[in-house]
Every structure is written in structure tokens, then in C-alpha cells.
MARMI-950854 format. One line per 2 residues: number of its first residue (from 1); for each residue x, y, z of C-alpha. Coordinates in pm, 1 decimal, padded with zeros to 6 digits, m for minus. Layout:
N
NUM> X:Y:Z; ...
***
This chain:
385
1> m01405.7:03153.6:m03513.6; m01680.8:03274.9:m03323.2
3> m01935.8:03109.7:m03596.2; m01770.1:02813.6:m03549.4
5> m01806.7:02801.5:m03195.4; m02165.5:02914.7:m03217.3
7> m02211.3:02667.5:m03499.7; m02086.2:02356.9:m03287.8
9> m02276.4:02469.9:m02979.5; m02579.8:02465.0:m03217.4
11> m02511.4:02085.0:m03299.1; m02447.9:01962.4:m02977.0
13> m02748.2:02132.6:m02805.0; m02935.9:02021.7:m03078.1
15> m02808.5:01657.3:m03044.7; m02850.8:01629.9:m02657.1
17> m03126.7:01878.8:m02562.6; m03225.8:01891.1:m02343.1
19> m02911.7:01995.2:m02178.3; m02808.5:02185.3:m01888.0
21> m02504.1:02390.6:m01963.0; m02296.1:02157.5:m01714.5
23> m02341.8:01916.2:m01962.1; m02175.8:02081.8:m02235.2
25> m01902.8:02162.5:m02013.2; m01827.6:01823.0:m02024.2
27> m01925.9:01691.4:m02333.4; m01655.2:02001.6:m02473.4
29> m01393.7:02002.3:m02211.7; m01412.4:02370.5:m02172.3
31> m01430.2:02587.8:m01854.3; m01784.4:02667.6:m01765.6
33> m01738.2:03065.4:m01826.4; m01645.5:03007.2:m02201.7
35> m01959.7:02734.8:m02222.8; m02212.9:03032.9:m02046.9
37> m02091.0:03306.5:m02285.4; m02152.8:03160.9:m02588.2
39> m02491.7:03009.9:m02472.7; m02560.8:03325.8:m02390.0
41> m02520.8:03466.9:m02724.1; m02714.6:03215.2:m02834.4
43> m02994.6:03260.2:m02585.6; m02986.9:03666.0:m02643.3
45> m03036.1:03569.7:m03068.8; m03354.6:03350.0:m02985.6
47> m03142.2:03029.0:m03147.4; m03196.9:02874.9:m02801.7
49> m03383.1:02892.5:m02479.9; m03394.1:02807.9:m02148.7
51> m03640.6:02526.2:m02044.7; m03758.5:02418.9:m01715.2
53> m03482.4:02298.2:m01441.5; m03324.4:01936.4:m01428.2
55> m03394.4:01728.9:m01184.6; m03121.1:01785.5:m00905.8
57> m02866.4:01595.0:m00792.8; m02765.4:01787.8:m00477.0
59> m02741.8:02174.8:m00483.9; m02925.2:02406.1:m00710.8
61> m03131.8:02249.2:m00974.6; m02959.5:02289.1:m01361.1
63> m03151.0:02473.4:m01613.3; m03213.4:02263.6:m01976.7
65> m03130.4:02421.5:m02290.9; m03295.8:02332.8:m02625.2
67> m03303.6:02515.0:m03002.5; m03603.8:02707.2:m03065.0
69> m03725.3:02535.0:m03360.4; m03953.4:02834.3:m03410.8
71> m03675.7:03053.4:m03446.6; m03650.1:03025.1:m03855.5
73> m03767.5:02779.3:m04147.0; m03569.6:02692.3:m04445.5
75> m03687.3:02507.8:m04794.8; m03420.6:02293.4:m04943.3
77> m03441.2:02149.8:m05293.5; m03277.1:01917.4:m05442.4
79> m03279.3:01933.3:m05849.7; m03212.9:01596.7:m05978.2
81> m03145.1:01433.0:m06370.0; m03477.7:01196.8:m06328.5
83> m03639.6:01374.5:m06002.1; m03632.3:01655.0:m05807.2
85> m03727.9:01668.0:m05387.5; m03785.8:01938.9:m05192.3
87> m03814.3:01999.0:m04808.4; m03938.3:02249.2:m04564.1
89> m03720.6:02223.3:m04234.7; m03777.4:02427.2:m03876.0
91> m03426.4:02589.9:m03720.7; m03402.9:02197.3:m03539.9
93> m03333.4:02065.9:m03897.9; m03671.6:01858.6:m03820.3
95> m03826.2:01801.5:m04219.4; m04176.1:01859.6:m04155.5
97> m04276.9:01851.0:m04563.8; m04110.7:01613.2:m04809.2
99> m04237.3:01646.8:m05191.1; m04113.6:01500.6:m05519.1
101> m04207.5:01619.2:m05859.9; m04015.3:01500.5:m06183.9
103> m03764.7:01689.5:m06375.1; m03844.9:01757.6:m06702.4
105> m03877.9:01969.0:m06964.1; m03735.3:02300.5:m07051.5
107> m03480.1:02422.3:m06795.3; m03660.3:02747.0:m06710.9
109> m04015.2:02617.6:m06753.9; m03936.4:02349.1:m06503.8
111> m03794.6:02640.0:m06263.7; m04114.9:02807.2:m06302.5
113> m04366.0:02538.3:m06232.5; m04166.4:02431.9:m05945.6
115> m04156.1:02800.6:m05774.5; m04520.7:02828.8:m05801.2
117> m04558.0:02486.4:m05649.7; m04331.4:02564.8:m05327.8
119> m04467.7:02952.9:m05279.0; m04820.0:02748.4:m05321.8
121> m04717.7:02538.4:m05067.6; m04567.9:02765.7:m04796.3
123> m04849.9:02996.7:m04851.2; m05147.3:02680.2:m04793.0
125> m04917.0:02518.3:m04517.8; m04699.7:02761.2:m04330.3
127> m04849.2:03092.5:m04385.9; m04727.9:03256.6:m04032.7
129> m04342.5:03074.0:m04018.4; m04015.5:03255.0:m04057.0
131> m03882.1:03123.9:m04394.2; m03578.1:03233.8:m04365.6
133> m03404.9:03105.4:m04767.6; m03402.7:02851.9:m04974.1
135> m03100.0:02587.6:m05014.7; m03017.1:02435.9:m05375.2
137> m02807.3:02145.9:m05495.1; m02765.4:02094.4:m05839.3
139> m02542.4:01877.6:m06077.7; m02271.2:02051.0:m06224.7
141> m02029.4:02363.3:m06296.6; m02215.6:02696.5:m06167.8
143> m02092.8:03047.8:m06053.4; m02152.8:03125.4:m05703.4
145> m02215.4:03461.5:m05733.8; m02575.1:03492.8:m05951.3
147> m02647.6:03141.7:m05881.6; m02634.4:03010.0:m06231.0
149> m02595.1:02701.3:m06360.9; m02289.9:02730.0:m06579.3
151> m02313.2:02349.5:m06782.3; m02445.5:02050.9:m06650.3
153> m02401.5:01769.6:m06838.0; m02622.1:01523.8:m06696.7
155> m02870.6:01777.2:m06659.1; m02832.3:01942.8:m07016.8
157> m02871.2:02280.6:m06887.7; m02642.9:02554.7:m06996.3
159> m02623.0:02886.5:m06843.0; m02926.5:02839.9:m06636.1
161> m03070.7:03111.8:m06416.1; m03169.3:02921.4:m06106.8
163> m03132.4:03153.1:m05869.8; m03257.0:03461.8:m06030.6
165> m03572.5:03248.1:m06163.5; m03609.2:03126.2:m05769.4
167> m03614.4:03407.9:m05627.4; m03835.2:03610.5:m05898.0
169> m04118.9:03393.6:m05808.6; m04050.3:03292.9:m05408.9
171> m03964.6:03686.9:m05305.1; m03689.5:03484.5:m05082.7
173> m03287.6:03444.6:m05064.9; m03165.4:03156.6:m05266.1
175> m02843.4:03013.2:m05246.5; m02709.0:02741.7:m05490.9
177> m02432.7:02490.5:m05487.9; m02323.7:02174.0:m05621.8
179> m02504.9:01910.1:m05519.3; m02208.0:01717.8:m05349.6
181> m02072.2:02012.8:m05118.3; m02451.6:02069.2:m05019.7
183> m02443.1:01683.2:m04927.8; m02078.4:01692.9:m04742.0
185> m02257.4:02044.1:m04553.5; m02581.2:01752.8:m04488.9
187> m02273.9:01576.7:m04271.1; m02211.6:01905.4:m04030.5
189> m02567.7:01956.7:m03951.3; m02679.9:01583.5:m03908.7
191> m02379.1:01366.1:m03870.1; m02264.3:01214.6:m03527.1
193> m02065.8:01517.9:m03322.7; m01757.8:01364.0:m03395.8
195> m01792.4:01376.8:m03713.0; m01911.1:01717.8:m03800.9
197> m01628.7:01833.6:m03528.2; m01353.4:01665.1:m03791.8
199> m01123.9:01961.7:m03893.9; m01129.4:01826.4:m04243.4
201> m01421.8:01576.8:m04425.0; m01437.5:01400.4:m04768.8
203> m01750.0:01384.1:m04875.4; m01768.9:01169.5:m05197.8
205> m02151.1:01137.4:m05378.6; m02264.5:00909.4:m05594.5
207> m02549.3:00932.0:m05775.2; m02566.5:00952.8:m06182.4
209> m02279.7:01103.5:m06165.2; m01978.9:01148.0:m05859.3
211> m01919.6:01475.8:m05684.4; m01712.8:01548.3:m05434.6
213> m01746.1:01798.3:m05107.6; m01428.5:01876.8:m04893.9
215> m01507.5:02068.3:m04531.7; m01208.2:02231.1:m04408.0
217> m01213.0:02414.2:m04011.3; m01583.1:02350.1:m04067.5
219> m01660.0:02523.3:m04382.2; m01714.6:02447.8:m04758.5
221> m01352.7:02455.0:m04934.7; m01503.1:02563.5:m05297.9
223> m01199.3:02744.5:m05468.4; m01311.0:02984.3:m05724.4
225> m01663.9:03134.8:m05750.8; m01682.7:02908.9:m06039.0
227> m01652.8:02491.4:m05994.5; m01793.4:02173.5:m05983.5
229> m01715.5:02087.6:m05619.7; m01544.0:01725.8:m05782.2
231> m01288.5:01506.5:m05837.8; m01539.8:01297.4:m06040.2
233> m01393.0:01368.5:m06383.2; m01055.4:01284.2:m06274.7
235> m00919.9:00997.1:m06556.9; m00869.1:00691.4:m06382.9
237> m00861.5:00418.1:m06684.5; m00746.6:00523.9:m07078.4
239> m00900.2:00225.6:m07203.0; m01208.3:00302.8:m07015.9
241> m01545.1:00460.4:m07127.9; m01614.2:00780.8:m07274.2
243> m01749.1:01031.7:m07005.7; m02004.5:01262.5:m07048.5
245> m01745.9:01603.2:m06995.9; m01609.7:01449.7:m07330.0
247> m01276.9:01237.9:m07171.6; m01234.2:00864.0:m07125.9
249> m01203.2:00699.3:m06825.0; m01326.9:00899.4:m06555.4
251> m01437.1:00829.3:m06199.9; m01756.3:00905.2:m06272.3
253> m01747.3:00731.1:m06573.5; m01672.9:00382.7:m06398.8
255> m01801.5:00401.2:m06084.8; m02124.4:00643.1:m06063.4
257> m02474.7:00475.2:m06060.9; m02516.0:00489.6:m06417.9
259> m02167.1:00319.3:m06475.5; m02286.4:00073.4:m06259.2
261> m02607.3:00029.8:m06421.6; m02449.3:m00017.1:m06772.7
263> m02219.5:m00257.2:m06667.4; m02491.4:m00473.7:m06536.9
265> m02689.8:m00413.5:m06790.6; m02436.4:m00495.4:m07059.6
267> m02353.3:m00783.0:m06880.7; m02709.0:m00891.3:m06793.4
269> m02932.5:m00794.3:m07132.2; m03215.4:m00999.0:m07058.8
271> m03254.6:m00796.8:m06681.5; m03272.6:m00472.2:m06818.1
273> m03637.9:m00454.3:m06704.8; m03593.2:m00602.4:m06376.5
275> m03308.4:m00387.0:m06273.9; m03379.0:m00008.2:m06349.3
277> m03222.7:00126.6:m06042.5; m02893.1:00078.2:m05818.3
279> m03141.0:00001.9:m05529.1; m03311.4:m00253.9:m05731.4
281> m02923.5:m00381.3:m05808.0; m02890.2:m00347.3:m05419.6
283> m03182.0:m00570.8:m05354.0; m03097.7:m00804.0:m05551.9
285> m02749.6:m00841.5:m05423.0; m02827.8:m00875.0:m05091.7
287> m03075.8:m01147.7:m05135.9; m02818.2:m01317.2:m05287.1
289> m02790.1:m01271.7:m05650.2; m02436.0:m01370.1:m05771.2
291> m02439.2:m01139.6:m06084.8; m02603.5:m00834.6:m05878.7
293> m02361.8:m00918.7:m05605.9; m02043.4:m00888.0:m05865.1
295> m02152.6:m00579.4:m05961.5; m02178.5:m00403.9:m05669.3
297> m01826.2:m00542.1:m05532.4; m01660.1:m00446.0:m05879.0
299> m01772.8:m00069.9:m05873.8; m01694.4:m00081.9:m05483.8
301> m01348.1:m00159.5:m05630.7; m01378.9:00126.0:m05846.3
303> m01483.1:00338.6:m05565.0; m01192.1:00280.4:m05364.0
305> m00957.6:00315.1:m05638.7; m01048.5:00694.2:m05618.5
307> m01057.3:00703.4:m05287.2; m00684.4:00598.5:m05243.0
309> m00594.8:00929.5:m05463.6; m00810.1:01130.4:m05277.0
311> m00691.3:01019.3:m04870.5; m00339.7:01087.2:m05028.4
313> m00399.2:01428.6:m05154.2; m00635.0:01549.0:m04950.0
315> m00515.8:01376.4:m04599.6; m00894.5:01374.3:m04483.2
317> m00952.9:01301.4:m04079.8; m01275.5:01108.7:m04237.2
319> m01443.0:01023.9:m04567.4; m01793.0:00986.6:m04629.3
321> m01983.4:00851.1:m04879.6; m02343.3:00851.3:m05003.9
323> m02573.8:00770.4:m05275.7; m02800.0:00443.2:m05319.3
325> m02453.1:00228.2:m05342.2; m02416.8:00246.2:m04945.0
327> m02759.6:00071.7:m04910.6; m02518.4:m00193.5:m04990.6
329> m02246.0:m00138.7:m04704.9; m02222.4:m00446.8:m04586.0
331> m02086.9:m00572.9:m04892.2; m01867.7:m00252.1:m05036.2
333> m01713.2:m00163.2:m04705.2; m01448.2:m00404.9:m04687.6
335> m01346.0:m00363.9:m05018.6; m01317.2:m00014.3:m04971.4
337> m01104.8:m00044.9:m04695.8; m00903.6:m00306.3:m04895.8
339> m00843.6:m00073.7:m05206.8; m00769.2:00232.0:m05015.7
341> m00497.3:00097.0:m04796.8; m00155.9:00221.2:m04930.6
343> 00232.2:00241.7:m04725.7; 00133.9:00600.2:m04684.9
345> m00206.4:00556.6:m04539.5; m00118.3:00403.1:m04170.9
347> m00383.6:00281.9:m03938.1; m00398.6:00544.0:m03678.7
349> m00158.6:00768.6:m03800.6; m00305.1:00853.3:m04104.1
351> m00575.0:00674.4:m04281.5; m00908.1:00814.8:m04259.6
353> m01169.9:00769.1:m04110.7; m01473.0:00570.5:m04355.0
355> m01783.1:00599.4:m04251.0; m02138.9:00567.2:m04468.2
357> m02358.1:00912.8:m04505.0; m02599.6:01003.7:m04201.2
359> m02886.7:01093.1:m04394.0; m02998.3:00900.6:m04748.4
361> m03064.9:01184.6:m04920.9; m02765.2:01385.1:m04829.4
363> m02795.6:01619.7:m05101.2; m03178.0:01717.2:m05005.9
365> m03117.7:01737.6:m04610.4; m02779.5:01969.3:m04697.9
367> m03005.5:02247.8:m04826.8; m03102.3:02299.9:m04533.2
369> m02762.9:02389.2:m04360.7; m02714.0:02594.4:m04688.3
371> m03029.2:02804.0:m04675.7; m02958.3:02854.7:m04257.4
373> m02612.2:02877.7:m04241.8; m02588.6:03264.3:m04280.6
375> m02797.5:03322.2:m03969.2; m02543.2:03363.5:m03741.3
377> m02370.3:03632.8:m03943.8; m02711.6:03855.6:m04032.1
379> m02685.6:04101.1:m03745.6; m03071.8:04132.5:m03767.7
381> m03089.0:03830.2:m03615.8; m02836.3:03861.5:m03356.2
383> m02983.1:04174.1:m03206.8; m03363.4:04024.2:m03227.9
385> m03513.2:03917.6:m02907.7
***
């Protein structure tokens, strides 16, 4: 609980600084001596610090609080099938270095090269900044507690190393997840407030294939040390395709980008070259192409079909989705609304809240939260000035 609260504080200075702490007693609605105590624990850890005074409006003169950006850095990468992105973030969650190399390759090779190529770069770029871990998101079924890559299947890589093979070369802390619960943690850290304040979030990505991250009382619900983070290989049609976990029919398999791309492409032979991407599809749809524009409304369909199952099951306050698709909101919004309405989901009672991601790459920005989120409980930190 007290993470939580220190955690939310964090957000909402971070969204209004600068602000006085009268501010955030009403921007919370709690009593000003709950508000000073855990700004003060905040102030005393160096997470934030006391700028100079508001202008007054009649008494004595408020005092602004802002995040010390200084206070710690983070790298977050992002391993992709095609490409892979990493970042290097201050404490604000400010990206002040964006790179992208392609993935290719042996598994461990790749790992390698792209070490040497971040500990190059902090070393050239940030030689005298806190780096305080590195975030990963990566495709697929890994165990949680060595950080390896179990099986990915869009990746190809089986019992993969990454975070001993990270850390070997970086001399830093690397944590790994599954690319669609470091996305939904992407929401916490730069969604609206009353979004990453929801007691429980969806977060559905899609990308080649469709993962899913559920936040629960603000935290990652991952289940056993070992999982996918997804709902993605759930079968949703018998008659459909084969999926690459070896079923028929999946989510994934009908509604992820490359689903979406096949269909097109199936559809459309002769386009194959002039649409290689689902922003290219997006484009293309939204300059009004009629095939591009079926497309996209027939896996928005698909979407929502999965969506239904999941706002039943899961009874999410608000869902969330990203990926390239969403550049295309205008058009799959309303048919996700449409296909997730059900007796059971009731317009202010309870059918969720759906909403498009806050960042576009929502799985490269939620390596950051990853890599920082343990700050508050390192006692190092706490009792640093």
C-alpha cells in the first residue's frame, strides 16, 4: 500500500509539476497531513524536490514540487520479430535516446551485439548518470525468475538467456517480461491519471502477434513465474487458420497484424508490394481505399469479438489497446464498441471503459516503468539524501 501511494503521488506530481502540495490535496481529495507525509518521503528519497514558491494568492506563498529527473536513468528495450528499439529514460520518464537496430540472426549473437551497442552507448553519452536497470519486453512464454525466454514462436527462440546474456555484458539489473504486460505497465506510468488510478486495466497488444496485460490494485497480475501474459491463443473460430502455437483459430491468429496482413494480401495479390505494413494498410484506408478500409473494419470485428470474452471474464474498469491498428481509431472504434456490447455489459454499470494506448510504442516506453519500478522498495534509495 504504501508503494502504491508513493507510486500515484509519483504520477500526479509528475503530470502537474509544478505543484504545490495544496494542489494535490485537491486533485486527491485527501486531508493535507496524509498529502505532506508522503511528499515527504518522497522529498527525504531525492524522488522529488522542492522548487521555488508559487505565486500567492493571499497568505503565505505555496512551495512547487517537481520529480528530480536526475534522481535515476533506466534503458528499456524492446526485442521485436523484424526490429528491435531501445530507449534511455531520466526518473521523469522523459526518452532522451531512441535507437533501432534489426533483429536478426542467432538468438545469442544478436544479444551480444546489442549489449555492446547500449554499454557503448551509455558509456559515449551518459558516462556520469545513475542507470539504475534495464527493462525488457519480449514475445512469448519466459520464466520470471532467470529471465529466460522459455519459446517464442514468432521469435524462434527457445530457452534463451536474455537476462543472464544482458547483464554479463551491461554489469546492470535486468528485468524481463512479456512484451504486452510491459506495454499495459507503459499505461501506469504515461496514461491520463484516471487511467493509471483504474483498480483494474486490460491492456490488449497487437502487433505480429496479440498479448494481453491485466493491472490489478496497480500491479502486474502475471500468475505463475512462468507465462505468456495472453489471452491471444485463446480459439475463437474451428474453421479458422492454423496458429503458430500449433491450434486453429486463435485470436491471434485472426486478428494480429500479420492476420491482417494475410487477409489483405490474399485478398489483394497484386498489392503485396504496396502494402507491407498495417500502417501502410492504415494509410491507405484512411485516404479512402475501399479494400484497405474493409480490412481494417473486418479485423476490428475480430478484435472486439475477443474483447467481449475478455470484459466478461475479467470485468475490467477500462481496456486499452495498442499496436499500429489504433492509428486507425477513427474507423475501428465504433465497431469495437458495437461487438463488445453484450446484456451483461451495461453502460455505466459495467462495461468498460475503451480507450486507445497513450504512447505508440507501448511496449518500448513500458520498459521503463519495469526497469524503475523497484526503486521505491530498494532501501538504498530510500535512506539516500
Amino acid at each position: 500500500m504504501r508503494d502504491t501511494n508513493e507510486t500515484h503521488f509519483l504520477h500526479l506530481i509528475r503530470d502537474r509539476q509544478p505543484v504545490s502540495r495544496t494542489g494535490l490535496v485537491k486533485e486527491t481529495g485527501l486531508r493535507p497531513g496524509t498529502v505532506s507525509v508522503v511528499v515527504n518521503r518522497l522529498i527525504k528519497a531525492g524522488f522529488v524536490y522542492e522548487a521555488e514558491a508559487a505565486p500567492s494568492s493571499g497568505g503565505r506563498r505555496p512551495i512547487y514540487l517537481q520529480v528530480n529527473a536526475e534522481k535515476a536513468y533506466a534503458v528499456a528495450i524492446s526485442i521485436g520479430v523484424h526490429h528491435s528499439i531501445y530507449i534511455v529514460s531520466d526518473f521523469n520518464g522523459r526518452v532522451l535516446s531512441q535507437h533501432t537496430v534489426r533483429t536478426e540472426g542467432d538468438a545469442e549473437r544478436f544479444l551480444a551485439h546489442l549489449s555492446k551497442e547500449i554499454a557503448s552507448h551509455l558509456k559515449s553519452h551518459y558516462p556520469k548518470a545513475r542507470i539504475w536497470a534495464i527493462g525488457v519486453s519480449v514475445p512469448g512464454l519466459l520464466d520470471r525468475t532467470d529471465g529466460t525466454v522459455v519459446f517464442s514462436p514468432n521469435l524462434r527462440w527457445d530457452n534463451v538467456p536474455v537476462r543472464g546474456l544482458l547483464e554479463k555484458e551491461l554489469k546492470l539489473p535486468v528485468f524481463v517480461e512479456n512484451d504486452a504486460n510491459v506495454a499495459a505497465l507503459s499505461e501506469l506510468w504515461y496514461g491520463p491519471l484516471e487511467v493509471s488510478s483504474a483498480h483494474s486495466l486490460l491492456f490488449v497488444l497487437i502487433v505480429e502477434g496479440i498479448g494481453t496485460g491485466f493491472i490489478l490494485n496497480g500491479d502486474l497480475h502475471i500468475g505463475t513465474r512462468v507465462g505468456s501474459g495472453g489471452f491471444g491463443h485463446t480459439p475463437l473460430d474451428p474453421k479458422g487458420p492454423p496458429c503458430s502455437c500449433g491450434n486453429i483459430g486463435c485470436w491471434e491468429a485472426l486478428a494480429s497484424d500479420d492476420a491482417t496482413l494475410k487477409r489483405f494480401h490474399q485478398d489483394q495479390p497484386s498489392r503485396s508490394l504496396e502494402v507491407r505494413s498495417v500502417h501502410d494498410l492504415v494509410s491507405l484506408a484512411l485516404n479512402g481505399d475501399k479494400d484497405a478500409r474493409q480490412h481494417i473494419v473486418t479485423t476490428g470485428t475480430l478484435i472486439g469479438r475477443g474483447l467481449r470474452g475478455l470484459a466478461h471474464g475479467l470485468a475490467p474498469e477500462v481496456i486499452v489497446i495498442g499496436g499500429a491498428i489504433t492509428e486507425a481509431w477513427p474507423l475501428i472504434e465504433p465497431v469495437l464498441k458495437k461487438e463488445i456490447k453484450s446484456g451483461y455489459l451495461i453502460e455505466g454499470v459495467s462495461l468498460p471503459q475503451l480507450r486507445r494506448a497513450s504512447v505508440e510504442s507501448p511496449s518500448v516506453f513500458g520498459g521503463v516503468p519495469l526497469a524503475l519500478r523497484t526503486i521505491l522498495r530498494t532501501k538504498k534509495l530510500r535512506k539516500a539524501s
